[in-house]
N, C-alpha and C positions, 0 to 999 in steps of 0.2 A: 627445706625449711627448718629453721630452729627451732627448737621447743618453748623459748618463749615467745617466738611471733604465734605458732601455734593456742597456746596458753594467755598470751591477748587474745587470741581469737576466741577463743571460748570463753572467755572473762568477757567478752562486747558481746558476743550471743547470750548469753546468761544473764545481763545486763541488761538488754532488749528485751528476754524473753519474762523476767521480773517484773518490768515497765510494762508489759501487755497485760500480766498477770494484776497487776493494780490497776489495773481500770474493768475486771471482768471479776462479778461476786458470784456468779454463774455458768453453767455452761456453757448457756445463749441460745440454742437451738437444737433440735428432736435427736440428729447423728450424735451429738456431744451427751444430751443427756441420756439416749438408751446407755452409751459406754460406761458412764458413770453408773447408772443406775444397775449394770450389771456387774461393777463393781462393789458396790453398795451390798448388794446381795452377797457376793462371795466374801466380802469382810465381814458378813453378821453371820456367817457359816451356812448360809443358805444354797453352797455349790451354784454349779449352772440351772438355776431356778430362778423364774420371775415370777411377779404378780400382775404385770401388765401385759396387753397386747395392742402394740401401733401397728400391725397387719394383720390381716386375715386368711394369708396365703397359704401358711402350713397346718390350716382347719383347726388350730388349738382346741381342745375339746373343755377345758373348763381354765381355771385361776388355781393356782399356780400351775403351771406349766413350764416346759424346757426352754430355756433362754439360748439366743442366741440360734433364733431356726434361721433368719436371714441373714446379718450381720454377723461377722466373727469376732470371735473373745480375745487377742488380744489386749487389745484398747483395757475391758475392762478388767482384764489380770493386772493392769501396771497399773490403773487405777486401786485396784483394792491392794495394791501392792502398796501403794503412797499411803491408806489409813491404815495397814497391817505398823507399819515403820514407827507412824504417830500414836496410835493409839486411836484418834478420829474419824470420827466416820463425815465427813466434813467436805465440800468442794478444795477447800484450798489446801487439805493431804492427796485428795485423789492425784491433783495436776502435777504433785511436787517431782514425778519420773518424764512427765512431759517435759516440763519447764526446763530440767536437766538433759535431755535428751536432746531441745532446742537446743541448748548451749554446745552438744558436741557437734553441730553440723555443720557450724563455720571451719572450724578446723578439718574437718571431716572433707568439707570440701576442698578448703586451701589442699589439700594433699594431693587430692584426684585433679587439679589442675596443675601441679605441680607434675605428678607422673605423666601428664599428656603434654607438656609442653617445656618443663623444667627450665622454667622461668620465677622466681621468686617474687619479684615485684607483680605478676600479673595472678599467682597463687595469690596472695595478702589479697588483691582487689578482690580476685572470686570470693575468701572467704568472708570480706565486709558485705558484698553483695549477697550473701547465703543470710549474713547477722540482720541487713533489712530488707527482707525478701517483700514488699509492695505485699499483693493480692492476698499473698499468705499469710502476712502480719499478724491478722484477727485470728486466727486459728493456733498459734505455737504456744501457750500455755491454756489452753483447755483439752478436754477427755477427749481425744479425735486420734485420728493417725496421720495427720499432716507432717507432723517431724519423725515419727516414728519410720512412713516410710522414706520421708528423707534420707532420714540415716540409713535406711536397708537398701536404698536406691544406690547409694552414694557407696557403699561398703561392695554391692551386688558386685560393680565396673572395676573399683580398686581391684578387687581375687583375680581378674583377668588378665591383670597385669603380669601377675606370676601364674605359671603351668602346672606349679607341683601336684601332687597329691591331694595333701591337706587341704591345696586350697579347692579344688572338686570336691572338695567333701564341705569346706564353709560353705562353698557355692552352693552345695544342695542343702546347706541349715537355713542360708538365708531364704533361697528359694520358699523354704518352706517356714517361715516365719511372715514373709511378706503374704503368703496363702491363711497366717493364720491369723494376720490383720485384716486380710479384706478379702472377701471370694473372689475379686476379678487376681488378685496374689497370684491365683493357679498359673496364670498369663506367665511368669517367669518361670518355671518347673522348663518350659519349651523353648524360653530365651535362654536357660543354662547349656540346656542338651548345643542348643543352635552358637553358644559359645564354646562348647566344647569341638564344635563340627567345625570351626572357625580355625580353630586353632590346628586342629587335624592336617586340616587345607592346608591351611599357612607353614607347618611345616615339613607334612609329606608330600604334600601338592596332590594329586591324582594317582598315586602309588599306595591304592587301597587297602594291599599284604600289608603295610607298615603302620595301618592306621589301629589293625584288632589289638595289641595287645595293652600300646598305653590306652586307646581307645578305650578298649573294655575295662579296662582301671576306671580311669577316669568316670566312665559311663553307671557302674556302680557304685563308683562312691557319692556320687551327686544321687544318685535313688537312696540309698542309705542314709546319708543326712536328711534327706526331704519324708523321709518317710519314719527316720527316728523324731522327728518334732510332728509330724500329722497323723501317724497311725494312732495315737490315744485319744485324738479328736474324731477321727473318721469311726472307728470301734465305739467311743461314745455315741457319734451319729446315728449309726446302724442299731445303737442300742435302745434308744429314746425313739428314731423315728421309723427306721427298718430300710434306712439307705443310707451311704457313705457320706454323702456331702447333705448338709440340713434343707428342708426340702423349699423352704420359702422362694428362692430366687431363681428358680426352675421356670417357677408361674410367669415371673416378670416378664418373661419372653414374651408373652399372648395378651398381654397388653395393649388394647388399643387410643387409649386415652389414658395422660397420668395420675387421674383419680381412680385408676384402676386398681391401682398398688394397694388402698383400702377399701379394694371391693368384697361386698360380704351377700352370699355366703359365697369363696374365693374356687369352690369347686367348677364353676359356669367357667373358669378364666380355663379357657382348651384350645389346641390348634382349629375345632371346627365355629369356635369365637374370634376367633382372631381372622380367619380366610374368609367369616360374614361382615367381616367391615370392608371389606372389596382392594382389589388388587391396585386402583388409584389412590386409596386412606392410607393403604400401606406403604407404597411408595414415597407417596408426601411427606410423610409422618419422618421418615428416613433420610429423605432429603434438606427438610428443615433441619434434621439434627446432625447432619452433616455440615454443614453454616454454621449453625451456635456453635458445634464443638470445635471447627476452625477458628472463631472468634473466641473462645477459652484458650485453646492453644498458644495465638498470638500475642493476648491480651494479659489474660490472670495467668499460664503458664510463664508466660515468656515476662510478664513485668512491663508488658506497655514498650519497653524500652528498647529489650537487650533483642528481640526475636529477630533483627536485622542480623545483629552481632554475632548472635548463637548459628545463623544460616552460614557466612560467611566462615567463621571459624571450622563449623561441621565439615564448606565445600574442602576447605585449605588440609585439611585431617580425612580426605573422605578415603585414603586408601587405611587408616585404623581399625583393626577388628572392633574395638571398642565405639569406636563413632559409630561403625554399619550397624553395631549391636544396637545401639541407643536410637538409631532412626528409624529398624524396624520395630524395636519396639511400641517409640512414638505412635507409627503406623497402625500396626497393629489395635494397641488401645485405643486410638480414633476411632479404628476401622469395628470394633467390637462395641465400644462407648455409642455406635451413629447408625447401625446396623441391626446390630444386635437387641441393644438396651435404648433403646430410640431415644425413652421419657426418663429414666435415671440418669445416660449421660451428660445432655444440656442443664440438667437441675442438679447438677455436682458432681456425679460420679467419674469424669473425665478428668476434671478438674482434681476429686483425691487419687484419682489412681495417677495419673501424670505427675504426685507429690515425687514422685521415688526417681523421676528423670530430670526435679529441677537443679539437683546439685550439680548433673552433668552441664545443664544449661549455663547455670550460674561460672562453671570451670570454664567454659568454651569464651563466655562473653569477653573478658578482657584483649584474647586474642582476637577475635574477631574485630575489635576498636581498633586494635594495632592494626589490623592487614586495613582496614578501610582508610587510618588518618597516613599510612605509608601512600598508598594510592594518590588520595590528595598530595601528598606533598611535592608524588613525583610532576603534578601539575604546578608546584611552587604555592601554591596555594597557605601554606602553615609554617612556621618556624622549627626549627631541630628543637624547640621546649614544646612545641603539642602534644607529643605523646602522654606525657607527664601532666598538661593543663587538659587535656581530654578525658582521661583518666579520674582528674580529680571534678571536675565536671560531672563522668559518668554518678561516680559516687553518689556526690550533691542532690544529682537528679532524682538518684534510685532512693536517695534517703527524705527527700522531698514531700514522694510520692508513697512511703512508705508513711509518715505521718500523717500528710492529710488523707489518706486510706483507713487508716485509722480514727482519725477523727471524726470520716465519715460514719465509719462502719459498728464505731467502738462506742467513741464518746457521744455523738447525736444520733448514730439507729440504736438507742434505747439496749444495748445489750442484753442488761438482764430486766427488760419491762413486762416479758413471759413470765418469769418465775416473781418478780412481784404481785403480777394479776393474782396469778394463783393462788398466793399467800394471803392475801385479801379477799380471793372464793372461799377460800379452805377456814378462814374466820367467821365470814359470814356464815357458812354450811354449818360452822362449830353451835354459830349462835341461834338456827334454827332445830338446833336438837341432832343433827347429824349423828352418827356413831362411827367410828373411824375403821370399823371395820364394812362398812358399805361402799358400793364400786360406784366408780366413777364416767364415766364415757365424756370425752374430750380431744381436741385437737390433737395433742400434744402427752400420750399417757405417760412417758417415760419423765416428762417436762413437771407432771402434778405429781407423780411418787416421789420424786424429789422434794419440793416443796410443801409436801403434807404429811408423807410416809401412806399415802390411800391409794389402795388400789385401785386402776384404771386400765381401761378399755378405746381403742379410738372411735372415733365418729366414721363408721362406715359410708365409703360411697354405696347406696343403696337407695333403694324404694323408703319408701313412710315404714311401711307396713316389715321391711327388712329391717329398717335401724331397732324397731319394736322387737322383734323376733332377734336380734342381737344383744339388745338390753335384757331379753331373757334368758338366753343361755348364759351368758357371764351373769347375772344377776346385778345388771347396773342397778342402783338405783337415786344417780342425778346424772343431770345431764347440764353442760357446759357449751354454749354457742359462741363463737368467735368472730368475729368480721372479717380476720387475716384469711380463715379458710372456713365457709361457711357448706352444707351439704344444700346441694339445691332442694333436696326434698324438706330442709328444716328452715329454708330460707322462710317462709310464710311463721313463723311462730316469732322469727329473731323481728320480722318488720312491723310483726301486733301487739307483740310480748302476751299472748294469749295462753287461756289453760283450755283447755280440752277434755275428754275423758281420760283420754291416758298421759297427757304431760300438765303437770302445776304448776303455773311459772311463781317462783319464789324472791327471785332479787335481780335487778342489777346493777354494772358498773361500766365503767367509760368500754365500749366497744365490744361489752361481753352482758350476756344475758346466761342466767342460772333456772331449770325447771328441775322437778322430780317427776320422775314418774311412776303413775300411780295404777300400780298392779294391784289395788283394791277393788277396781271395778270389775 
């Protein structure tokens, strides 16, 4: 490919990713806002320190406390990277390394479709289909790692192309960057090693003497990069919590219900909790999220469209170290997304971790049209000009489907109608005397620090008598009920708007109800 069909492509991603950018004055939702918000922190020099807590997993002991026990930092580094650059502490500095990042994935991609197939016309289609990727549209300029790992996904498969050195050593940078965007990251640390055994195979075949010595190269230098970017993280970990990886997403495991995830106090969440909900709840639980996640797979993975396309291309490529690479993986994060994390994976986390295999998808799909409209035609069925009106067809569709997804998701689901509520709480609270250094307990804590600079606490899934004993040791003192996710134990207050001994209901507003609680009594 040329550098300037390359450089249209990044000019049409950056273009797109500007156009999503203008219809989102906020982050939108709790993943996007923790990033920021622990961006936010590290731009006002507050290091890896928060004031909120939206779990209860890693027993926080009071406000402020160590950020980032469940989710990893980098999201919010290139966040407080974007207000470090401005001077602003602002949403629309944080997004400015996303929105840029969006823009290199088209090209990014056209490349990795080009090195698999070296075809130039079918690289340009993969990299339009990268610039309106459908499902992912809503997410390429806000604080998340949908394009970030895009990019690390898309760069992982490119190094495999070449064997050198350097590049077992990018292999284990990226490795270890994709680990330091998202815990499930680690998952590629073992897809490096398993590409480097690939390659082994592939060129000593079963002549193991000949594998030790590039072997053992290669094999350290992938540890050496992966562990020059994660040893200052893990050494931090160990320092704040007294174990290498942050302890939060350990608990998730023992999960029997997804309101578990804000279960308080988060110590009860054990293997001897998890084996009492009985070995049929477990089962189920697994089996349902084995379905949803194949329906992400197909659907938000794949674009509705292409997952026929992407099959057929995969079969046509199936003897590529790189395709077998890319299928276990798939595999893999299924198999750990539907297994493992039952209630995270169907409610996204499938869907961001699969972010890093759609560029390969998007690479595959153009050939995979061609092998299907060649088939037809050997039926006569199409003219010698389909390939080229399929093609541009496929586009149309993908780009169809990528605005009204948008329109859905963007312009009429209210994107930032969260952080308006809040701005509207945070006034009203102003106007009953509030002091802005008083905690908050809410849906969404990372969503209200944003919108008011107050610290907050989540609505625990809990007892009466637990959310009470929660609002004590952080020292909430308001409390905000929501309709989107309401605790059943607080449901009877949201249905009477009642005061009680210990809660004063104060205000409300369309779908949301505001109490203090009254630790005078």
């Amino acid at each position: 490919m040329s550098r300037s069909e390359l450089l249209a492509l990044f000019l049409v991603g950056l273009l797109v990713a500007c156009g999503v950018a203008g219809l989102q004055h906020s982050p939108g939702y709790m993943d996007a806002d923790y990033y920021m918000a622990g961006g936010l922190r590290l731009a006002q020099g507050h290091g890896f320190s928060e004031i909120i807590i939206w779990n209860y997993l890693d027993d926080p002991v009071g406000l402020p406390h160590p950020s980032h026990s469940y989710w990893m930092p980098l999201a919010s580094i290139l966040a407080a990277f974007g207000m470090w650059v401005t001077g602003q502490h602002d949403f629309y500095s944080a997004r400015l390394g996303f929105i840029l990042l969006a823009a290199f994935v088209p090209p990014v991609t056209g490349i990795l479709a080009y090195r698999l197939t070296t075809r130039r016309e079918l690289a340009l289609l993969s990299g339009l289909l990268a610039a309106f990727p459908t499902y992912q549209a809503s997410f390429i300029a806000t604080t998340d790692n949908f394009v970030v790992y895009n990019l690390l996904g898309a760069i992982f498969f490119l190094l495999l192309f070449d064997n050198s050195p350097k590049n077992f050593f990018a292999l284990g940078l990226v490795a270890a960057l994709m680990n330091f965007a998202r815990s499930d990251g680690l998952f590629w640390l073992p897809l490096a090693l398993l590409g480097l055994i690939f390659h082994l195979h592939q060129t000593h075949h079963l002549d193991f003497r000949n594998w030790l010595k590039p072997g053992g190269l290669a094999l350290v230098l992938i540890f050496f990069g992966y562990f020059l970017v994660m040893l200052p993280w893990f050494s931090r970990n160990l320092a704040e919590f007294g174990t290498f990886m942050a302890p939060g997403g350990s608990r998730a495991m023992f999960l029997t219900v997804y309101g578990e995830t804000f279960y308080y106090p988060a110590s009860q969440l054990s293997l001897r909790h998890w084996l009492a909900s009985g070995w049929q709840a477990i089962a189920q639980v697994r089996l349902s999220a084995l379905w949803q996640n194949l329906g992400t797979g197909f659907a938000a993975q794949g674009g509705i469209l292409l997952t026929p396309f992407i099959l057929l291309a995969a079969w046509r490529l199936r003897h590529d170290l790189r395709v077998r690479l890319a299928g276990l993986a798939w595999l893999g994060l299924y198999l750990v997304m539907s297994l493992v994390f039952p209630f995270a994976g169907p409610r996204g986390s499938f869907f961001h971790a699969g972010a890093a295999l759609m560029p390969f998808g998007w690479a595959l799909t153009p050939l995979g049209l061609e092998i299907a409209v060649t088939a037809a035609r050997r039926r006569n069925w199409f003219t010698p000009q389909a390939q080229h009106v399929f093609r541009v067809m496929l586009f149309a569709l993908n780009l169809i489907l990528t605005l009204l997804l948008l329109q859905i998701r963007v312009i009429n689901g209210n994107w930032d109608s969260s952080d308006k509520t809040y701005r509207l709480v945070e006034q009203k609270l102003q106007s009953f005397g509030a002091s802005p250094t008083e905690v908050i307990m809410v849906v969404n804590p990372p969503g209200y620090y944003l919108s008011s600079g107050r610290a907050a606490i989540a609505s625990p899934t809990a007892s009466f008598d637990q959310i009470l004993a929660a609002a004590r040791q952080y020292q909430a003192r308001y409390l905000i009920l929501e309709t989107i996710s309401l605790p059943e134990a607080l449901q009877p207050f949201f249905a009477q708007s009642k005061t009680t001994s210990e809660l004063r209901f104060l205000f409300t507003l369309p779908d949301t109800e505001v109490y203090e609680f009254n630790w005078d009594q």
